[in-house]
gemmi code that builds the backbone of each chain (N, CA, C; Angstrom):
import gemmi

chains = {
    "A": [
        ("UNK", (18.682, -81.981, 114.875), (19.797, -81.286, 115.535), (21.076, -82.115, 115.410)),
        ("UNK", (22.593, -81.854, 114.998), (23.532, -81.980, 114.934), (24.362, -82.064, 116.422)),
        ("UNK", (24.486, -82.938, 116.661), (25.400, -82.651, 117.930), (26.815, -83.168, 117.259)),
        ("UNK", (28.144, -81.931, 118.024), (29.027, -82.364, 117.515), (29.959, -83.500, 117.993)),
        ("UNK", (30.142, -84.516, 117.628), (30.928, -85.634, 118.255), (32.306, -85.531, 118.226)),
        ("UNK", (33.402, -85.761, 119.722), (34.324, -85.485, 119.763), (35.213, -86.653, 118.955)),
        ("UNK", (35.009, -87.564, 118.409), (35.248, -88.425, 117.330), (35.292, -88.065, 116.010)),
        ("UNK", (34.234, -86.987, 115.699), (33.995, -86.470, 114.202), (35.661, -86.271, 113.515)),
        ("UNK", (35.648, -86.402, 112.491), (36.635, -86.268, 111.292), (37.136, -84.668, 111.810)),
        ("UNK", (35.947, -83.744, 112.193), (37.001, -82.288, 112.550), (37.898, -81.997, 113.727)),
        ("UNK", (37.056, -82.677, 115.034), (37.763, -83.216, 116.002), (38.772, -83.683, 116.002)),
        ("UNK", (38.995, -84.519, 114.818), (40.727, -85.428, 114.907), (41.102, -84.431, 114.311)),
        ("UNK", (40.977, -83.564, 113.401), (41.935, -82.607, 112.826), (42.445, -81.049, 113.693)),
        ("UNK", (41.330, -80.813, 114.597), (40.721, -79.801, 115.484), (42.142, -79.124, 115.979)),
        ("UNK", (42.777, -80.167, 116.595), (43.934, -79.952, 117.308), (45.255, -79.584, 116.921)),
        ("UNK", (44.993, -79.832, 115.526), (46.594, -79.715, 115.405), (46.728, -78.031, 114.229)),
        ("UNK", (46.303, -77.860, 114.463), (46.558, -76.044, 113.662), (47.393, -75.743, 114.653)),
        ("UNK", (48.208, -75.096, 113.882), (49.834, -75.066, 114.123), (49.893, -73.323, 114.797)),
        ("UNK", (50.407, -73.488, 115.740), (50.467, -72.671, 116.805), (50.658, -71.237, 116.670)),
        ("UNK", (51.714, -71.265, 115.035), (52.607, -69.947, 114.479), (53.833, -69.775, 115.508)),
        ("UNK", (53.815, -70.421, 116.845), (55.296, -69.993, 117.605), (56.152, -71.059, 117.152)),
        ("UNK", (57.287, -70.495, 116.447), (58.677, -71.860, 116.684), (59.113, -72.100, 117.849)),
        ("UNK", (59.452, -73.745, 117.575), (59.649, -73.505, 118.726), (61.015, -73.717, 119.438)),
        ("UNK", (61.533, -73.754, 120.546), (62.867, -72.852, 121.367), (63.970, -73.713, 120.159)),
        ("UNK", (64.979, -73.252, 119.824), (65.574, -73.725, 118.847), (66.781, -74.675, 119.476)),
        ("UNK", (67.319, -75.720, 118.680), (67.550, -76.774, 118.970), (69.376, -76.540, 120.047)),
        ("UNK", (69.171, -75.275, 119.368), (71.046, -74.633, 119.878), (69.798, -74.616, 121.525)),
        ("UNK", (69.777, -73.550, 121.076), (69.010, -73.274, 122.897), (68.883, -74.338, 123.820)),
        ("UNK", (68.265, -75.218, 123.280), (67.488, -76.316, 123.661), (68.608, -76.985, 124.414)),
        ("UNK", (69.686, -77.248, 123.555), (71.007, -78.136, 124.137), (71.637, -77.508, 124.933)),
        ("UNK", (71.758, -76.586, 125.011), (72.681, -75.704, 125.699), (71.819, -75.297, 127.195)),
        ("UNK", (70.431, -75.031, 127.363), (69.823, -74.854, 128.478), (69.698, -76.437, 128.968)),
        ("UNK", (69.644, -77.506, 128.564), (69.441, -78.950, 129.235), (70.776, -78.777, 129.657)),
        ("UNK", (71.899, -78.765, 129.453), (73.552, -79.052, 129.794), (73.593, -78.114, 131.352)),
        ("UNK", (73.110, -76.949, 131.229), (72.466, -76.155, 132.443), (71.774, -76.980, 133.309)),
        ("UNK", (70.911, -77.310, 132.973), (69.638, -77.944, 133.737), (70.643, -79.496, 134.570)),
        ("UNK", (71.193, -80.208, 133.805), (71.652, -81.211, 133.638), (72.760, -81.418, 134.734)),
        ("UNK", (73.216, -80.222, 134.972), (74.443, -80.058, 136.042), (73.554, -79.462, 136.795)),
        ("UNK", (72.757, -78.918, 137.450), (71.887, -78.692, 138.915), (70.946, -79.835, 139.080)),
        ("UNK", (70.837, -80.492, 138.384), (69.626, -81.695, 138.630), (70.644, -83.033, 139.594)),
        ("UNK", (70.685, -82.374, 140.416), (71.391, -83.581, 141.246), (71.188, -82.965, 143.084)),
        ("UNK", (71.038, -83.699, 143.394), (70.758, -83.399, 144.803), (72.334, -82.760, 145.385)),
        ("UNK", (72.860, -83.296, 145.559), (74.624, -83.108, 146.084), (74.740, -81.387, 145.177)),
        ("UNK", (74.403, -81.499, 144.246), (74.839, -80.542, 143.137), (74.091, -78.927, 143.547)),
        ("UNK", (72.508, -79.450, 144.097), (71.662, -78.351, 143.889), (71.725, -78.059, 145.970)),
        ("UNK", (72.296, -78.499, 146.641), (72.974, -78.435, 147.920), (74.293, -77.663, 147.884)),
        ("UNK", (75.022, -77.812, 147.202), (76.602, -77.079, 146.295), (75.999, -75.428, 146.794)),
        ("UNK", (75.091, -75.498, 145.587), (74.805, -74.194, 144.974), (73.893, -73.655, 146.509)),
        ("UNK", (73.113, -74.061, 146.339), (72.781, -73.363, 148.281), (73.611, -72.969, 149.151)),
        ("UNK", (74.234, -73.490, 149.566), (75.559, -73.115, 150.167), (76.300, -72.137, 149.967)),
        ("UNK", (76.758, -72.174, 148.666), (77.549, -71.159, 147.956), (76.478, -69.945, 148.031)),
        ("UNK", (75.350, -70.005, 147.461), (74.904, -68.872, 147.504), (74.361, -68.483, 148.489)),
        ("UNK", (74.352, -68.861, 149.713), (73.484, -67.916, 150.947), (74.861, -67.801, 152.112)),
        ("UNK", (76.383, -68.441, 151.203), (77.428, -67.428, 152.052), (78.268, -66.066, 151.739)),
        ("UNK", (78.298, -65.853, 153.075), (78.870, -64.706, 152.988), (79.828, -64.397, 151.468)),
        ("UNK", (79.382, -63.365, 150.581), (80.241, -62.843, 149.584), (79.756, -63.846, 148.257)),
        ("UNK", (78.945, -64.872, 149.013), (78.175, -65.978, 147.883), (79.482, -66.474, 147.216)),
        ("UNK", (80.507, -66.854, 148.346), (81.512, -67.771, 147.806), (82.018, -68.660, 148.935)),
        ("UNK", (82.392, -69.808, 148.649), (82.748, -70.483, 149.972), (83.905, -71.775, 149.284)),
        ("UNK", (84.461, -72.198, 150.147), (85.634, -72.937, 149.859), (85.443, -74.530, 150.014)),
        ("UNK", (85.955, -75.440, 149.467), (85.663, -76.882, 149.129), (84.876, -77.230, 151.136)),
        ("UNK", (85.893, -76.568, 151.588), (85.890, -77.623, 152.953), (84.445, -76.779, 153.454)),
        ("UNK", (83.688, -75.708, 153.058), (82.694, -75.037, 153.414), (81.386, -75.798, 153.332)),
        ("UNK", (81.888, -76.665, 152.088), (80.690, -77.271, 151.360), (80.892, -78.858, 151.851)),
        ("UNK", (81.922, -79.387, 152.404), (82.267, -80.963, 152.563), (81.460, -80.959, 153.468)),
        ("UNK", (81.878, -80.339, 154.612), (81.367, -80.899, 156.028), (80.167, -80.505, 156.278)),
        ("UNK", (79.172, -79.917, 155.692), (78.024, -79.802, 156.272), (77.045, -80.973, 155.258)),
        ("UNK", (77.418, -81.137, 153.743), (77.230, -82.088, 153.488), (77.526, -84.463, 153.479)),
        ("UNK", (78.872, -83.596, 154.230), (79.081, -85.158, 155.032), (79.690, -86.000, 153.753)),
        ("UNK", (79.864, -85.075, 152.689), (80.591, -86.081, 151.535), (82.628, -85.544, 151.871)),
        ("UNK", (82.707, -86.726, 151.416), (84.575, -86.778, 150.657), (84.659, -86.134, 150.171)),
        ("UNK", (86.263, -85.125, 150.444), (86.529, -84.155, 149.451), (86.498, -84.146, 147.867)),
        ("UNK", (86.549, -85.561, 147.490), (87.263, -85.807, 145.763), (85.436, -86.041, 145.190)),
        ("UNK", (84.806, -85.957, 146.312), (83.613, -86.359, 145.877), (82.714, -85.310, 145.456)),
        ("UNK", (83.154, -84.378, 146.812), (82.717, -82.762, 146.259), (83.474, -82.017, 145.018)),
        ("UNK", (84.624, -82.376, 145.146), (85.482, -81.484, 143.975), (84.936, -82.019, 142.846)),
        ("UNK", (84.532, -83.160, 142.850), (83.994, -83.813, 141.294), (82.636, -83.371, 140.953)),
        ("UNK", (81.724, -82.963, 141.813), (80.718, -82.598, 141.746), (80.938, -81.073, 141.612)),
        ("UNK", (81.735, -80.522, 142.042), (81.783, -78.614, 141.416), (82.952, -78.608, 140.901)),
        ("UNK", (83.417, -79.340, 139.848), (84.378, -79.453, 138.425), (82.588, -79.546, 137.848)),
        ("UNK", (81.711, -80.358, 137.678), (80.651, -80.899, 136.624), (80.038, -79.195, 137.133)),
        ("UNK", (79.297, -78.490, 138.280), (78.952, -77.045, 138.079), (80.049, -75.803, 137.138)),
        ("UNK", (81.248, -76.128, 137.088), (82.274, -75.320, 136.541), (81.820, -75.446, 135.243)),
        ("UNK", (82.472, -76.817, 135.126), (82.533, -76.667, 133.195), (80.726, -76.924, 132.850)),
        ("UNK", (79.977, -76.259, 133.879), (78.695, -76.007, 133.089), (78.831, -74.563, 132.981)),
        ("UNK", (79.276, -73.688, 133.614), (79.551, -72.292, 133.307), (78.557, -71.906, 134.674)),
        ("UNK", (77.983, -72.204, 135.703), (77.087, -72.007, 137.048), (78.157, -71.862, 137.951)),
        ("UNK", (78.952, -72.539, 138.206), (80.031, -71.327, 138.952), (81.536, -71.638, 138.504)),
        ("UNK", (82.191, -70.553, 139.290), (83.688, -70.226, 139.106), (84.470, -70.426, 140.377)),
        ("UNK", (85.394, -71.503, 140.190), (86.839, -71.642, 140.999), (87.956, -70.493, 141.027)),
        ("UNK", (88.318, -70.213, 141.932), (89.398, -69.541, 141.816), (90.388, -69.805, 143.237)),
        ("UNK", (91.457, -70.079, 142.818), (92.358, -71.024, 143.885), (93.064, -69.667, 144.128)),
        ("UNK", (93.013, -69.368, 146.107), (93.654, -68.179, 146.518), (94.490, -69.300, 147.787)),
        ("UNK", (96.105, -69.199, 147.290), (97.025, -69.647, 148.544), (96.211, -71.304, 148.252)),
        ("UNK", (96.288, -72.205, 149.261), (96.242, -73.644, 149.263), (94.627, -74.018, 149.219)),
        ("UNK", (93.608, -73.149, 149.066), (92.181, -73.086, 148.576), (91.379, -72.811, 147.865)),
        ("UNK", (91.386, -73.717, 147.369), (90.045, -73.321, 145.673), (88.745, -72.722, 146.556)),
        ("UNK", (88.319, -71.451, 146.050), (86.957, -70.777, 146.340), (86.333, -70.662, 145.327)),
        ("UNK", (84.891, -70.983, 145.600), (83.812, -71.074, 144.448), (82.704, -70.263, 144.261)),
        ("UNK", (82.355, -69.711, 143.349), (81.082, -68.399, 143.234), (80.014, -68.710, 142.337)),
        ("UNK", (78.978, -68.216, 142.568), (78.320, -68.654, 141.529), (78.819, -67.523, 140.185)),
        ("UNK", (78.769, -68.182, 139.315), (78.677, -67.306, 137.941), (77.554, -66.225, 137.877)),
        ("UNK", (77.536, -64.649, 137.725), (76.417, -63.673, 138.004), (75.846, -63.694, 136.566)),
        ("UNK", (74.768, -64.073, 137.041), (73.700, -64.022, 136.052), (73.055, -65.511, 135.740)),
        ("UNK", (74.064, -66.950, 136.074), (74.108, -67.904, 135.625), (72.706, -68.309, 135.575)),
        ("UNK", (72.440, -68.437, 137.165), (71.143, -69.092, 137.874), (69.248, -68.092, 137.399)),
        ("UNK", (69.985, -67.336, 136.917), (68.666, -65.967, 136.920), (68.352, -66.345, 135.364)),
        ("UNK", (69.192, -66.358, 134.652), (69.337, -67.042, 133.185), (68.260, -67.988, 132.796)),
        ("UNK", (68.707, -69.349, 133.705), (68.072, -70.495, 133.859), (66.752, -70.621, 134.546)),
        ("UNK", (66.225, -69.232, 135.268), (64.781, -69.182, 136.310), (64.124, -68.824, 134.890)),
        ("UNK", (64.827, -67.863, 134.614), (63.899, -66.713, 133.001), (64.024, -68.075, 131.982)),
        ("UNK", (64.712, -68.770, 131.855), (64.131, -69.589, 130.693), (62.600, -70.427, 131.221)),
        ("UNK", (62.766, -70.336, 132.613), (61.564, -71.566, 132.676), (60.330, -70.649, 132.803)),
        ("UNK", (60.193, -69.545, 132.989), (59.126, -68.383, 133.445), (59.133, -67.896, 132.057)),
        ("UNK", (59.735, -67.527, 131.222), (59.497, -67.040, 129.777), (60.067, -65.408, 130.344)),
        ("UNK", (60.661, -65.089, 131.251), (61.123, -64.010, 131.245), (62.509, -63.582, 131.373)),
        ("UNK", (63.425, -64.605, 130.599), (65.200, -64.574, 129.938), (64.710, -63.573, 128.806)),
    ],
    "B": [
        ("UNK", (109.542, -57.574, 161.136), (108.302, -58.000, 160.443), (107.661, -59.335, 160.039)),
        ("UNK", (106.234, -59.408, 160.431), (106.072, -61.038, 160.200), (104.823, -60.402, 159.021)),
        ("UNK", (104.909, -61.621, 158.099), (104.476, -61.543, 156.630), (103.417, -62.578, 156.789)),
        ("UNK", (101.896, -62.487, 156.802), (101.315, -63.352, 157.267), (101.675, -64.364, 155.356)),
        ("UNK", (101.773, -65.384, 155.512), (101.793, -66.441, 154.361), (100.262, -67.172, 154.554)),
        ("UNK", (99.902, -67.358, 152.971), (98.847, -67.836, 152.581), (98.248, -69.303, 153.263)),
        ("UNK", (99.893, -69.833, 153.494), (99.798, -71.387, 153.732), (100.492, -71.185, 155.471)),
        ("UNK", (99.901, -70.412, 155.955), (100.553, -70.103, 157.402), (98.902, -71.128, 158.395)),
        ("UNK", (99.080, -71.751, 159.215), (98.422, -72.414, 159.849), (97.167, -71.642, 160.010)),
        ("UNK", (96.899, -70.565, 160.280), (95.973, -69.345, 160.401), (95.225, -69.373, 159.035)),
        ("UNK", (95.729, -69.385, 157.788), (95.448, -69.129, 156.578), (94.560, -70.785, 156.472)),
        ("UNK", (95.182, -71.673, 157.056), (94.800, -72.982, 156.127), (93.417, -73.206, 157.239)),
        ("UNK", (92.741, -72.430, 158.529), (91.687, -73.260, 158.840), (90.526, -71.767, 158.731)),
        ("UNK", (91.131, -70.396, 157.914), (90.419, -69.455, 158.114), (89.146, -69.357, 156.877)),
        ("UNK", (89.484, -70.206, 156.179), (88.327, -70.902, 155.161), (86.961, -71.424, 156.085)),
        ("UNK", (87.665, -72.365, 157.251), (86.385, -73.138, 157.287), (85.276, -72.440, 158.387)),
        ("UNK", (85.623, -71.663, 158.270), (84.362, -71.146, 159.804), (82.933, -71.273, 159.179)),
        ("UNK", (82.423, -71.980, 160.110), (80.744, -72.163, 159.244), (79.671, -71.029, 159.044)),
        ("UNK", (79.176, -71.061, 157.739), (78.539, -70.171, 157.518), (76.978, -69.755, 158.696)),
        ("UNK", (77.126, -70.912, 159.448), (75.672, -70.651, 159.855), (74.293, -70.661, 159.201)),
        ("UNK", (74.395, -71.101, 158.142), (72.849, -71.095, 156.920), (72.952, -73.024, 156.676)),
        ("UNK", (72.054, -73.582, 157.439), (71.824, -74.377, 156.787), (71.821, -75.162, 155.168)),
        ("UNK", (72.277, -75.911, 155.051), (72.312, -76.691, 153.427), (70.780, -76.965, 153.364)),
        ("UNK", (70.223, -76.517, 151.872), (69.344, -77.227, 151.551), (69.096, -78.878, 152.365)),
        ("UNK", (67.651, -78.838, 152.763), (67.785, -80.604, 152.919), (67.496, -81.326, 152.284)),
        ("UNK", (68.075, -82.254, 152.488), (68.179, -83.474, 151.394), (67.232, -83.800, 150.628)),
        ("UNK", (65.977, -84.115, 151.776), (64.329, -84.058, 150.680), (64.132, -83.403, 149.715)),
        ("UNK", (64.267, -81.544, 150.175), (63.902, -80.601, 149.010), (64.932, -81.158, 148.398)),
        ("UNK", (66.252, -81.152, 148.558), (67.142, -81.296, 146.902), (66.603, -82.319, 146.532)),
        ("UNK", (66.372, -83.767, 146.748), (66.206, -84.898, 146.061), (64.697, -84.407, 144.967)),
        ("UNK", (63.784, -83.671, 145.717), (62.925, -83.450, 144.809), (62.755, -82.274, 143.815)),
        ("UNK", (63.462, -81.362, 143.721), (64.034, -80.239, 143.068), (64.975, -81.149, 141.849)),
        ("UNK", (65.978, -82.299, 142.433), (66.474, -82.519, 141.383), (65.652, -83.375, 140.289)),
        ("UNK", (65.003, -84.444, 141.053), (63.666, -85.053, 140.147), (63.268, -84.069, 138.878)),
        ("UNK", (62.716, -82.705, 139.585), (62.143, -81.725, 138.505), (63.007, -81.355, 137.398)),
        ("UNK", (64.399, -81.217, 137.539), (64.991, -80.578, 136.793), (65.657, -81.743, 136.436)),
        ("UNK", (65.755, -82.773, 136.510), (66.057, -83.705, 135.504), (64.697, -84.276, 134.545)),
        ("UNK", (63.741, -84.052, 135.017), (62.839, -84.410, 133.799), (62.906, -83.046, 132.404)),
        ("UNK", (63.311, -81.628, 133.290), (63.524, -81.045, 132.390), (65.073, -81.113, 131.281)),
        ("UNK", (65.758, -81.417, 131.893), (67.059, -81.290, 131.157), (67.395, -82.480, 130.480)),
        ("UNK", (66.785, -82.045, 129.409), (66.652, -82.466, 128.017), (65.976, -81.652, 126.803)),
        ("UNK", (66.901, -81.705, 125.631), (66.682, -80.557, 124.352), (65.243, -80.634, 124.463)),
        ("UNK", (64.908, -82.198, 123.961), (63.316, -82.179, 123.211), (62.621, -82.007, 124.364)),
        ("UNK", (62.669, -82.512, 125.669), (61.205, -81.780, 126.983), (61.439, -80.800, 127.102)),
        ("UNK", (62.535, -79.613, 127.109), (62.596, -78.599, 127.097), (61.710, -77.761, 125.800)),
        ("UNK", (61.944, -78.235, 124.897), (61.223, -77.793, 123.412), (59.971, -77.700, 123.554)),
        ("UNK", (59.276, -79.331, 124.047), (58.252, -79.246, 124.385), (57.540, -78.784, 125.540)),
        ("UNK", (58.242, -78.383, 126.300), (57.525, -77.364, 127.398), (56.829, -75.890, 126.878)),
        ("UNK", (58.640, -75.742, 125.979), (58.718, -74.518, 125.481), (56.976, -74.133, 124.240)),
        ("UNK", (56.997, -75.312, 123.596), (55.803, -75.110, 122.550), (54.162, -75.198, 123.474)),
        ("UNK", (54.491, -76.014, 124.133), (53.133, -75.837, 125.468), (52.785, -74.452, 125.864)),
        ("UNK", (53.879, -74.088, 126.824), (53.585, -72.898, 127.000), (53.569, -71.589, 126.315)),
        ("UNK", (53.729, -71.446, 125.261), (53.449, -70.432, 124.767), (52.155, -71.406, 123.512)),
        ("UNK", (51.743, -72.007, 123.940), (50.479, -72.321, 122.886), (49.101, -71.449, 123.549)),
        ("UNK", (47.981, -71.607, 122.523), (46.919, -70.931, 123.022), (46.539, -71.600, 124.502)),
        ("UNK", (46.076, -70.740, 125.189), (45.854, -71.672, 127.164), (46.342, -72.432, 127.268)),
        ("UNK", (47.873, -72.436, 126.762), (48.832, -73.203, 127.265), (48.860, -74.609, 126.999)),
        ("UNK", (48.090, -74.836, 126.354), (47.855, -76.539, 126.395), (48.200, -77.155, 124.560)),
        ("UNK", (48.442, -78.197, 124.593), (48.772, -78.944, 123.628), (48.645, -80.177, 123.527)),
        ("UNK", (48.149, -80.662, 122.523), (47.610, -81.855, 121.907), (49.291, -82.705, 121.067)),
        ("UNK", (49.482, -84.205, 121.067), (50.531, -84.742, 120.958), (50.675, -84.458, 119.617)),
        ("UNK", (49.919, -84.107, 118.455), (50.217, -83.903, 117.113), (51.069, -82.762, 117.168)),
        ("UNK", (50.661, -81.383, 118.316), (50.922, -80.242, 118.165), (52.553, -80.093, 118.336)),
        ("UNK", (52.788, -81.265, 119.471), (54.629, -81.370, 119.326), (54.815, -82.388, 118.679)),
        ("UNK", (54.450, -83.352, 117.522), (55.332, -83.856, 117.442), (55.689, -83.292, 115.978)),
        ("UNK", (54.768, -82.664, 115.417), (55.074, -82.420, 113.917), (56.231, -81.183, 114.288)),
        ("UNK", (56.008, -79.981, 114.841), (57.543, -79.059, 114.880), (58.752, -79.706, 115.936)),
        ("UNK", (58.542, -80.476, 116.081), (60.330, -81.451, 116.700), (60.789, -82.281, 115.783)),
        ("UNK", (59.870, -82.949, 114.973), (60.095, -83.667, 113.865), (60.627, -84.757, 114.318)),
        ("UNK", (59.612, -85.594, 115.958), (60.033, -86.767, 116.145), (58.706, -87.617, 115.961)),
        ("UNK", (58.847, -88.791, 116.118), (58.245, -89.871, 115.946), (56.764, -89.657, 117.120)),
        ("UNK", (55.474, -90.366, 117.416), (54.768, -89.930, 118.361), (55.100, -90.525, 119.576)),
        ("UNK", (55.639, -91.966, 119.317), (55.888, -92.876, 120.365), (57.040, -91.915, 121.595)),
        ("UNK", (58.212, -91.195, 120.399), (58.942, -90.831, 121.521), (58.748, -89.194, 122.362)),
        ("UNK", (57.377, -88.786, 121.752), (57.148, -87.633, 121.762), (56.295, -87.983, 123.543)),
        ("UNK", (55.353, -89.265, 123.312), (54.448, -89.737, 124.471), (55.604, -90.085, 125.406)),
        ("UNK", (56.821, -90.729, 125.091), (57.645, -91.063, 126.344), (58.176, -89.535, 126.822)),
        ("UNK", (58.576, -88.852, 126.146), (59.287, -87.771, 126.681), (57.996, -87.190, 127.799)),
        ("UNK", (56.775, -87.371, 127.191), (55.604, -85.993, 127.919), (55.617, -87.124, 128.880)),
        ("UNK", (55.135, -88.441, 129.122), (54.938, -89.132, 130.182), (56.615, -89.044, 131.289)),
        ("UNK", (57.213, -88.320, 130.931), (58.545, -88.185, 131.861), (57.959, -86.964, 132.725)),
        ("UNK", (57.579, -85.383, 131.467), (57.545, -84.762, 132.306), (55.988, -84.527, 133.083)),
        ("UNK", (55.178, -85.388, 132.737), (53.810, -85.319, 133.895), (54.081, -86.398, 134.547)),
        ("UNK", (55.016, -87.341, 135.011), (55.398, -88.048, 136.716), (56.486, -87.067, 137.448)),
        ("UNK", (56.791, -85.872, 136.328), (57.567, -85.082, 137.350), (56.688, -83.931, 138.058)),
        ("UNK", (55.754, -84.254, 137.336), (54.757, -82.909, 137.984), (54.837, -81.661, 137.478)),
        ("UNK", (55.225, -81.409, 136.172), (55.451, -80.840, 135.301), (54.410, -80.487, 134.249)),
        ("UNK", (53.897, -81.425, 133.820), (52.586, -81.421, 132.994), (51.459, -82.084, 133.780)),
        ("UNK", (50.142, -81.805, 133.095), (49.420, -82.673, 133.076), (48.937, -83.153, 131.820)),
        ("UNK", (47.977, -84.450, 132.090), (47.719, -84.881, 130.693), (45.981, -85.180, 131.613)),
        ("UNK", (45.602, -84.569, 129.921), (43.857, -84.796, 130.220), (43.261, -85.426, 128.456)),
        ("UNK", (42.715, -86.087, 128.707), (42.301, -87.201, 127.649), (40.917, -86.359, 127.381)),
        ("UNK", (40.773, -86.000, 125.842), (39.660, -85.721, 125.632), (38.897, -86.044, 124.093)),
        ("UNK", (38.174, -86.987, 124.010), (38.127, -87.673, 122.816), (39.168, -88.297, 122.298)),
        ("UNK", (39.839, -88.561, 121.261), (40.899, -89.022, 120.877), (41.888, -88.857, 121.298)),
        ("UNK", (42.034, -87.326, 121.878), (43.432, -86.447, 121.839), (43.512, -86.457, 123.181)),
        ("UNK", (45.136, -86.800, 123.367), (45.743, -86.369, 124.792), (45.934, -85.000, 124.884)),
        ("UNK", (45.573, -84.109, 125.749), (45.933, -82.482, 125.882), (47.293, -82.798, 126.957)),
        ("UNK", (48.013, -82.060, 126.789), (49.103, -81.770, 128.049), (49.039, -80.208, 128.057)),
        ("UNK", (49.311, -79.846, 129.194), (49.281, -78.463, 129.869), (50.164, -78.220, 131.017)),
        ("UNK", (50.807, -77.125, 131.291), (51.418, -76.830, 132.499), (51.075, -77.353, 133.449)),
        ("UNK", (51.308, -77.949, 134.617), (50.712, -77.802, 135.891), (51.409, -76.424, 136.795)),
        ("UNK", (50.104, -75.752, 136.784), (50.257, -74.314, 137.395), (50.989, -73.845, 138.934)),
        ("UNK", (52.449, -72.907, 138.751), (53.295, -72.470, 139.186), (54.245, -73.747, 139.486)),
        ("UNK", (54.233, -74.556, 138.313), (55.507, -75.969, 138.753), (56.560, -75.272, 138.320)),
        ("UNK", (56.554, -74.472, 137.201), (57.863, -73.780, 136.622), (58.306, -72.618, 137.406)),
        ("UNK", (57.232, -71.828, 137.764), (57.596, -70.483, 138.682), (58.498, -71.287, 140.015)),
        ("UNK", (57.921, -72.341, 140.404), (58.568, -73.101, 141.754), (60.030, -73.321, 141.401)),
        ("UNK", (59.579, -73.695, 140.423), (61.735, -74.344, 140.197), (62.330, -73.256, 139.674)),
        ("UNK", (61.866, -72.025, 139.494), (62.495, -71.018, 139.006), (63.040, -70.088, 140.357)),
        ("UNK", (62.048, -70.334, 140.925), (62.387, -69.691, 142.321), (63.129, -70.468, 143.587)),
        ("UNK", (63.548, -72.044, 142.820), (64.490, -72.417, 143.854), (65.332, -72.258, 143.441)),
        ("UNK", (65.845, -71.345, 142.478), (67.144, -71.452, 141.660), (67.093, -69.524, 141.870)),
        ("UNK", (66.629, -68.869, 142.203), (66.847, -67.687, 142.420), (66.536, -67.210, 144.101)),
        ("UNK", (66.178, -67.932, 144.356), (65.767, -67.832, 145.768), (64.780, -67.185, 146.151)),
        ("UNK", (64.135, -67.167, 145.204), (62.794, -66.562, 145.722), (61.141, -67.432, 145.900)),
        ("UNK", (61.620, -68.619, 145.750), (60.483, -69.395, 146.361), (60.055, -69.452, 147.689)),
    ],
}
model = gemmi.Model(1)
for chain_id, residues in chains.items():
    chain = gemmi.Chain(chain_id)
    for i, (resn, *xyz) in enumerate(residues, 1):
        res = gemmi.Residue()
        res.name, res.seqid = resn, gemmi.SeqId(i, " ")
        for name, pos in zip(("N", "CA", "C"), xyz):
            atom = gemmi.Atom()
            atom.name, atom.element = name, gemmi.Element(name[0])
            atom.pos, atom.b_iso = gemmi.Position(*pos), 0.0
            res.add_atom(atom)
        chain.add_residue(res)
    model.add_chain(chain)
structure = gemmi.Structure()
structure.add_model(model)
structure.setup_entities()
């Protein structure tokens, strides 16, 4: 009787037959980490909570300072890095920048990790 | 006629009334961001991407490193990033390291980013 050993010569080869899926392409790839890359921060992924469970899912610098207990230049620097990721949008009404999330931004980024973007 | 102005004392504190919704806390963000910084990156993203859509999900280190077209050494640092994030696992079987999803880690971070976790 033959028993097959997970050492055998087919075993080392066993594994690697090639899947047939390509895989996520390298544009994608960069462009969803730069996403990923700007919510991967605690301060950052607190931002976006905020913003999104207020009223109209927009709220203004000082909305987001004081419940997080940071400096204004500290927050503004931290949702300038959500902006120019394209996750949300500023729009300065009278002496207050208000911030939204971008629609679709965050749902984008769930479906890439679930396979259902 | 009085013209209410944008920058009228009324205007400059009618921003801050608190939303009443708690900020994420600090714990969950600190560990939400952990996750999504092991993901945000082209090549762990790639290689998530070729994992999960492989047969039962699982993959052997030959299986990513030949379609990324990196080296193995940096293929093992990238996967050992994302199984201390809790992202993969790795199961040793004969020669070959398997990595595999760890089941609903992606649905989780997908749903703290849509709110439906």
């Amino acid at each position: 009787m033959t028993i097959a050993m997970t050492t055998s010569p087919e075993a080392l080869t066993a594994c690697c037959t090639p899947t047939g899926e390509p895989a996520m392409s390298e544009e994608t790839a960069s462009s969803l980490a730069a996403q990923f890359k700007a919510i991967a921060d605690p301060n950052r992924l607190r931002m976006v909570s905020i913003i999104s469970s207020s009223e109209n899912a927009e709220a203004c610098v000082c909305d987001i300072t004081e419940p997080l207990n940071l400096g204004q230049s500290t927050v503004s620097h931290h949702l300038k890095i959500l902006v120019d990721a394209g996750v949300l949008t500023r729009e300065k009404r009278g002496v207050w920048a208000y911030y939204s999330l971008v629609p679709g931004a965050l749902d984008s980024l769930a479906g890439a990790l679930t396979g259902r973007s």
